[in-house]
TORLUMGU-309630 format. One record per residue (C-alpha): y, z, x; residue number from 1; residue in three letters. Coordinates in Angstrom, 3 decimals. Each point is the difference from the previous one (the first is absolute). Example, Ala and Ser with C-alpha at 12.3 -4.5 7.8 and 13.67 -1.06 7.14 Angstrom:
2
atom v -4.500 | w 7.800 | u 12.300 | seq 1 | type ala .
atom v 3.440 | w -0.660 | u 1.370 | seq 2 | type ser .
END
This chain:
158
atom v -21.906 | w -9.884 | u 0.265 | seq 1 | type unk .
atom v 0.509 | w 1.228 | u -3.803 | seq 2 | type unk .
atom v 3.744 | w 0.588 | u -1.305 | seq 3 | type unk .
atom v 0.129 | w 3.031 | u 0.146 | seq 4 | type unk .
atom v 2.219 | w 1.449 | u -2.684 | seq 5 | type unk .
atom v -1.864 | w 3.478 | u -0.241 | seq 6 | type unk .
atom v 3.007 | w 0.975 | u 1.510 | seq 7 | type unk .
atom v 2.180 | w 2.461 | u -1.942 | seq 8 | type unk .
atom v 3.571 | w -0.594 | u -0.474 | seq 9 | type unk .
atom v 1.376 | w 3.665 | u -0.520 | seq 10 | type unk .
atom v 2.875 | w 1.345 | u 1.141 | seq 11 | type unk .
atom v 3.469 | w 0.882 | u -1.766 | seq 12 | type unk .
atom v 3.773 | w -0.075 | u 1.179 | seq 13 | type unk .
atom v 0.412 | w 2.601 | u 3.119 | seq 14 | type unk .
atom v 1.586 | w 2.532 | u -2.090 | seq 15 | type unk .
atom v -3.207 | w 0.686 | u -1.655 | seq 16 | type unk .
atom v -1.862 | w 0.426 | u 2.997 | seq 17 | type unk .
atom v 0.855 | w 4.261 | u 0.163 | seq 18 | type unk .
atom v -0.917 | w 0.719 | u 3.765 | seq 19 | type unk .
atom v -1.729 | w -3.480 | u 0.696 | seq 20 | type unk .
atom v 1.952 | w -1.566 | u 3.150 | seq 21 | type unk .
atom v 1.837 | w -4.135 | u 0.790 | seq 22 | type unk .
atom v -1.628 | w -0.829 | u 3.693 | seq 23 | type unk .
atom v 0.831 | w -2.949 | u 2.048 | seq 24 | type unk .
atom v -2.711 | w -1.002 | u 2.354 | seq 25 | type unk .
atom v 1.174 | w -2.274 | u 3.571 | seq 26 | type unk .
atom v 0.999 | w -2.928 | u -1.202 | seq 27 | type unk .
atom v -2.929 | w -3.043 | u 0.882 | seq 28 | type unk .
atom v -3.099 | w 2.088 | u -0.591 | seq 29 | type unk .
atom v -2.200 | w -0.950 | u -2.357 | seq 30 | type unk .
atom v -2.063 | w 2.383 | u -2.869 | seq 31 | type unk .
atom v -2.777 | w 1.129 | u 2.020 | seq 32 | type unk .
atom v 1.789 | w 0.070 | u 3.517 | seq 33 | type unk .
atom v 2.809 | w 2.338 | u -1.939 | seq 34 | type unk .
atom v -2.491 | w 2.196 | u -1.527 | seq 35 | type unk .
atom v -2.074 | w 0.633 | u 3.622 | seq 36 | type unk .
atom v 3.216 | w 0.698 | u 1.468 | seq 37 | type unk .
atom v 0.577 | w 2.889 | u -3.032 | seq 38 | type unk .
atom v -2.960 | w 1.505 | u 1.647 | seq 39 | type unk .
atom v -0.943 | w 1.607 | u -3.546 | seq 40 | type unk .
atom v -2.187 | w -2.526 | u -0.802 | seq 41 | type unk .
atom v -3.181 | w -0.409 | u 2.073 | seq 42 | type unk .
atom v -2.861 | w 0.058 | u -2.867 | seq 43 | type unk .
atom v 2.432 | w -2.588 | u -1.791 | seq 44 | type unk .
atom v -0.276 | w -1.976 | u 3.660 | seq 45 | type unk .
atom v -3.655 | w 0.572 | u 0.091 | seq 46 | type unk .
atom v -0.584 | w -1.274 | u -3.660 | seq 47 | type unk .
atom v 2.346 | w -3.313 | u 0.653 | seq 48 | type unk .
atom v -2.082 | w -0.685 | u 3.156 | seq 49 | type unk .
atom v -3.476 | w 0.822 | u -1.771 | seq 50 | type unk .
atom v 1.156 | w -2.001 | u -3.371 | seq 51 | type unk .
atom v 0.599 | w -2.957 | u 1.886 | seq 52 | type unk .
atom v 3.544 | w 0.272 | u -1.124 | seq 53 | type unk .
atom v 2.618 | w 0.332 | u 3.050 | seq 54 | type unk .
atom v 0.862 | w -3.693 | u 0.505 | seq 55 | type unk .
atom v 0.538 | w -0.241 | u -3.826 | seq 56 | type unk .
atom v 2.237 | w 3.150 | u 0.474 | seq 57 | type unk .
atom v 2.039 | w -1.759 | u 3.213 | seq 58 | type unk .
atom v 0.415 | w -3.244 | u -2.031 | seq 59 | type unk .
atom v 2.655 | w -1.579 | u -1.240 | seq 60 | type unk .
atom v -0.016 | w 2.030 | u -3.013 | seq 61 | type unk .
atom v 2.651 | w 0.979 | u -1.678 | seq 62 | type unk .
atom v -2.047 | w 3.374 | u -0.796 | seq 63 | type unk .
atom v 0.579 | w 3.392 | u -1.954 | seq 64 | type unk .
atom v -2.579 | w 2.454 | u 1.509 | seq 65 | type unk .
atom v -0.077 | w 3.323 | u -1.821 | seq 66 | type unk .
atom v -1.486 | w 1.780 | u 3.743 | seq 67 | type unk .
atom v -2.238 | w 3.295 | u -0.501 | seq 68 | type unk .
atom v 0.296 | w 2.500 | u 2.808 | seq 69 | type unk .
atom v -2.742 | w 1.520 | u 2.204 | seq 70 | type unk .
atom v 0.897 | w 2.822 | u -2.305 | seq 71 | type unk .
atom v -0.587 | w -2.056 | u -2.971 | seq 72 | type unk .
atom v -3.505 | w -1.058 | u 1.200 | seq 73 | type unk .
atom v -0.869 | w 3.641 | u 0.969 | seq 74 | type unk .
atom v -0.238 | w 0.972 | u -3.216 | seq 75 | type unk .
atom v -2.760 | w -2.177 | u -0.853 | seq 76 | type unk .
atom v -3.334 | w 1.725 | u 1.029 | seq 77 | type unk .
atom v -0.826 | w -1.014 | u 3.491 | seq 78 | type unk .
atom v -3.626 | w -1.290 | u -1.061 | seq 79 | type unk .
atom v 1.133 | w -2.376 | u -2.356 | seq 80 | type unk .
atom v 2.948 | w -1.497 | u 2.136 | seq 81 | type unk .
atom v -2.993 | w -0.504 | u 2.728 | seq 82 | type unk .
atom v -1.862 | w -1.873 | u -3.102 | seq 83 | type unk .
atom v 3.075 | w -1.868 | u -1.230 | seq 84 | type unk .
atom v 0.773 | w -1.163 | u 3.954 | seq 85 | type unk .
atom v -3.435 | w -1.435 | u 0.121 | seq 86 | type unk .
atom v 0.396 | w -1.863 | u -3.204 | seq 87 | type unk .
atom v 2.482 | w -3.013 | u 0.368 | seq 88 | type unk .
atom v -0.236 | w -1.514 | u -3.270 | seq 89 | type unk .
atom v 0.891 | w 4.004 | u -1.119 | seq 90 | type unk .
atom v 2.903 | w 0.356 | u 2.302 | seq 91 | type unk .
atom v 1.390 | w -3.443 | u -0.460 | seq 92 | type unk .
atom v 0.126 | w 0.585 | u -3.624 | seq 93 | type unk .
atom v 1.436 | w 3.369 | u 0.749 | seq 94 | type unk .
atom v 2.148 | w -0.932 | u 2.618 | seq 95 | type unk .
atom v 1.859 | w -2.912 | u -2.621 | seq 96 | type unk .
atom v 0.752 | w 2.509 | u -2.210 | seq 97 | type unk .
atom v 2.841 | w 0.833 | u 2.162 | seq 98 | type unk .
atom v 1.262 | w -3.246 | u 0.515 | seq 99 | type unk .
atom v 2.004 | w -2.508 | u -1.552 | seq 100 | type unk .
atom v 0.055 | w -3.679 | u 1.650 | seq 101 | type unk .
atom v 2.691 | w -2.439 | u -0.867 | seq 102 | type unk .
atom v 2.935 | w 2.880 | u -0.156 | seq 103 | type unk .
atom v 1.587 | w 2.491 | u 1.248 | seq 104 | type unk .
atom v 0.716 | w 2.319 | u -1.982 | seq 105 | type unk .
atom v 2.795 | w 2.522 | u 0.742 | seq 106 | type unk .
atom v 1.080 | w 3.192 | u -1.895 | seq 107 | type unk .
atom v 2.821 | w -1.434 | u -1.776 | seq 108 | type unk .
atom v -2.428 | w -2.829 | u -1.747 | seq 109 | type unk .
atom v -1.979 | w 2.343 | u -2.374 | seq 110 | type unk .
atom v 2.433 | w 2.113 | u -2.270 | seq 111 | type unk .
atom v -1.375 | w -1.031 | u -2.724 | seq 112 | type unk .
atom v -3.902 | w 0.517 | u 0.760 | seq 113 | type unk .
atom v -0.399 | w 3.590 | u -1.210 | seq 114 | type unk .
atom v -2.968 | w 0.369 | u -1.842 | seq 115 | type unk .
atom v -1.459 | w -3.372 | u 1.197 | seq 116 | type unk .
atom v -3.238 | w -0.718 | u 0.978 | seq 117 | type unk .
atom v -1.326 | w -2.091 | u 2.554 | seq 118 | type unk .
atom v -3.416 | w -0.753 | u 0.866 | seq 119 | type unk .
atom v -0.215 | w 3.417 | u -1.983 | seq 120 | type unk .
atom v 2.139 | w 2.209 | u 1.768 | seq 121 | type unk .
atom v 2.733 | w 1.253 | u -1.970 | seq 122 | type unk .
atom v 3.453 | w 0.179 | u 1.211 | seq 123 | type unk .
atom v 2.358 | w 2.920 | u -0.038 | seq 124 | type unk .
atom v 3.620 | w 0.257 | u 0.667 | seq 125 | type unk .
atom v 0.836 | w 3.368 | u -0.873 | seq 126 | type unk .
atom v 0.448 | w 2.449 | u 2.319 | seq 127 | type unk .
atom v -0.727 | w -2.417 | u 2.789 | seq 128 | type unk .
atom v -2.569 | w -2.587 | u 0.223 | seq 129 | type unk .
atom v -3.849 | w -0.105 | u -0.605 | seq 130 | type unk .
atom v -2.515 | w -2.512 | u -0.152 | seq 131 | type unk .
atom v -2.577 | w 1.065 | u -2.224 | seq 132 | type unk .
atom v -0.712 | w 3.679 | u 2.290 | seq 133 | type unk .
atom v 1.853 | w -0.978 | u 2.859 | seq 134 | type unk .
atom v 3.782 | w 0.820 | u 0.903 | seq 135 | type unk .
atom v 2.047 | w -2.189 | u 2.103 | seq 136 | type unk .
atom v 1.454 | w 1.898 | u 3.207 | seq 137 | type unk .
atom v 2.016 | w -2.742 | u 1.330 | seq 138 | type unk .
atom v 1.151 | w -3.148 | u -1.127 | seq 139 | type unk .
atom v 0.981 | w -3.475 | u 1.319 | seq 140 | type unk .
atom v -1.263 | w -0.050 | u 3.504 | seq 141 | type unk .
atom v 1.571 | w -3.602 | u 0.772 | seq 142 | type unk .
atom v -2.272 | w -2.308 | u 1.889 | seq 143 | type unk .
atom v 0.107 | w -3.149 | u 1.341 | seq 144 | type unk .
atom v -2.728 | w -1.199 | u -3.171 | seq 145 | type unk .
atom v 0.745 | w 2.189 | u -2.699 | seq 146 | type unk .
atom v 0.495 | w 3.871 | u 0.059 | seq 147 | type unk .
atom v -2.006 | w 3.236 | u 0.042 | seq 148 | type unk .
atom v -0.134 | w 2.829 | u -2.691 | seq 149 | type unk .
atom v -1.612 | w 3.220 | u 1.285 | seq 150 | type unk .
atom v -2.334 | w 1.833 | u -2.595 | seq 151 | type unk .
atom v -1.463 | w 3.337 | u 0.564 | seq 152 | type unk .
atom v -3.212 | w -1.260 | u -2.003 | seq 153 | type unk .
atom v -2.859 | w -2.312 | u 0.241 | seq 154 | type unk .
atom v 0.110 | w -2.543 | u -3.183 | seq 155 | type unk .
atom v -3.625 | w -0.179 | u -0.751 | seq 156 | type unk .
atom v -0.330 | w -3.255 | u -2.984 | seq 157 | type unk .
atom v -2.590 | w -0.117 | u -2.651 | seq 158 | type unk .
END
């Protein structure tokens, strides 16, 4: 499988995350086993399992996943998600965008990202944190293979 450093490394200190909130998940669970348990993220479940992606996901890792919510995926029109779930090349590629392999990447690492860009998503620190359109709502979700960053949008690359 292809390194995949789509991933975007985004986030600054916790102080600049405004309303954006520090979770712990139970200690021992892995990235995808954490986010099921969340129970806000069954299309990002269904996409994993249709992308071919959830052992990669339960690996060894270490991980940053920057997680979109159902919410998140409801705002894309419900045609095209049913096109992009059909399409695995498309949601791989889609899918990557929100990960970075080989780190994990916690709040605290990225102070000094603002106005960054990474796989062309621009980073912003002020007034919170966004990736290119999407805000973080919570931030270093510790697993046992990296950690989770909740987004409340979709990241869709070039």
């Amino acid at each position: 499988m292809k390194t995949f450093v789509v991933g975007l490394i985004a986030f600054a200190g916790i102080a600049a995350f405004g309303s954006a909130k520090s979770v712990a998940a139970e200690p021992g669970k892995d990235i995808v086993t954490t986010a099921v348990a969340a129970g806000e993220f069954k299309t990002l479940a269904i996409a994993l399992e249709k992308a071919g992606l959830v052992d990669t996901l339960k690996g060894k890792g270490p991980f940053t996943v920057f997680a979109p919510t159902d919410k998140a995926f409801a705002k894309i029109p419900e045609a095209t998600l049913k096109a992009v779930l059909a399409d695995k090349e498309k949601l791989t590629k889609i899918l990557m965008a929100h990960v970075v392999v080989g780190k994990s990447v916690k709040a605290s690492d990225v102070t000094k990202l603002d106005g960054a860009k990474v796989n062309g998503f621009t980073i912003a620190t002020k007034d919170g944190v966004k990736i290119g359109t999407a805000t973080v709502t919570k931030a270093d979700i510790e697993c046992s293979n990296g950690v989770i960053h909740v987004i409340d949008t979709v990241l869709i690359p070039d």
